[in-house]
C-alpha positions in Angstrom: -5.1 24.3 212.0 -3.6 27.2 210.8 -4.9 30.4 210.0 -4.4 30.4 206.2 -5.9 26.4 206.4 -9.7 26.6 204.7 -12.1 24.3 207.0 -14.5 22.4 204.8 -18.4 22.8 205.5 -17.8 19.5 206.9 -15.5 20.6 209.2 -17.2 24.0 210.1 -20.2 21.7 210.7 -18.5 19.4 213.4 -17.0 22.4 214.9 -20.1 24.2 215.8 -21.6 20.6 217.1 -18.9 20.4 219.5 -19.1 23.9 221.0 -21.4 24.0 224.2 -21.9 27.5 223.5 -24.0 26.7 220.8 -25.4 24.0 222.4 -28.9 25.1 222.5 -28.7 26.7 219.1 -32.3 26.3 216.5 -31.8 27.1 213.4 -33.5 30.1 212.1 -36.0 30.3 209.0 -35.4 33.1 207.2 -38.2 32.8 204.8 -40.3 35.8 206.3 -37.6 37.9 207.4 -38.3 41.4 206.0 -36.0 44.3 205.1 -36.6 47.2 207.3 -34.6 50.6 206.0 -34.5 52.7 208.8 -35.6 56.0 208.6 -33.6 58.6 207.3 -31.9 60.5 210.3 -31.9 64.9 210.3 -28.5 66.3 212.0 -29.9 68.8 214.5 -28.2 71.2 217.2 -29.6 70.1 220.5 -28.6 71.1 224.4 -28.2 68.6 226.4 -26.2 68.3 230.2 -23.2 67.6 230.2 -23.4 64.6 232.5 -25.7 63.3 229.8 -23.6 63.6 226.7 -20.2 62.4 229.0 -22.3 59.2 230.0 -23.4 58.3 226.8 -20.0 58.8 225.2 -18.2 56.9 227.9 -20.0 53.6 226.5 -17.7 53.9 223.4 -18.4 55.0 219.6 -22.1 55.4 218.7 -23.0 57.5 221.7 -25.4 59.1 219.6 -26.9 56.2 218.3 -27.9 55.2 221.6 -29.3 58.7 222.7 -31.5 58.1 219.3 -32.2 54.5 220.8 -33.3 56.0 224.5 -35.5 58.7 222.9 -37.5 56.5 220.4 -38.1 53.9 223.3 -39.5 57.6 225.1 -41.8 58.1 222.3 -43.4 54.5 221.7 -44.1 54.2 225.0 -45.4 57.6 225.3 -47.5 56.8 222.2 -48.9 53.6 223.8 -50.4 55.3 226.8 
């Protein structure tokens, strides 16, 4: 099948049953899922170490992103003790 070929539902169907990676795949019931807007984010000037910042942006794009990630995790645990 080529690129510019549409696959039918049918198709798209069989294809996924014959995959093992999706093997052990249950569907999901969206029914309850509930839209979470995440809170609005304040630009700030902050100091960190340089073996900090060079860490995080040595994963890739969204290094600050994931310093947001590593301090909220700080503060719900801190708030749970």
């Amino acid at each position: 099948m080529t690129l510019r070929q549409k696959m039918t539902d049918a198709e798209i169907d069989a294809a996924i049953a014959s995959d093992p990676d999706w093997a052990e795949f249950e569907p999901i019931d969206w029914s309850k899922a509930e839209v979470v807007v995440p809170p609005k984010k304040q630009a700030i000037s902050i100091r960190l170490d340089q073996d900090l910042v060079d860490f995080f942006k040595a994963e890739g794009p969204g290094y600050q992103r994931r310093i947001n990630a590593v301090l909220r995790s700080y503060v719900i645990k801190r708030k749970r003790a």
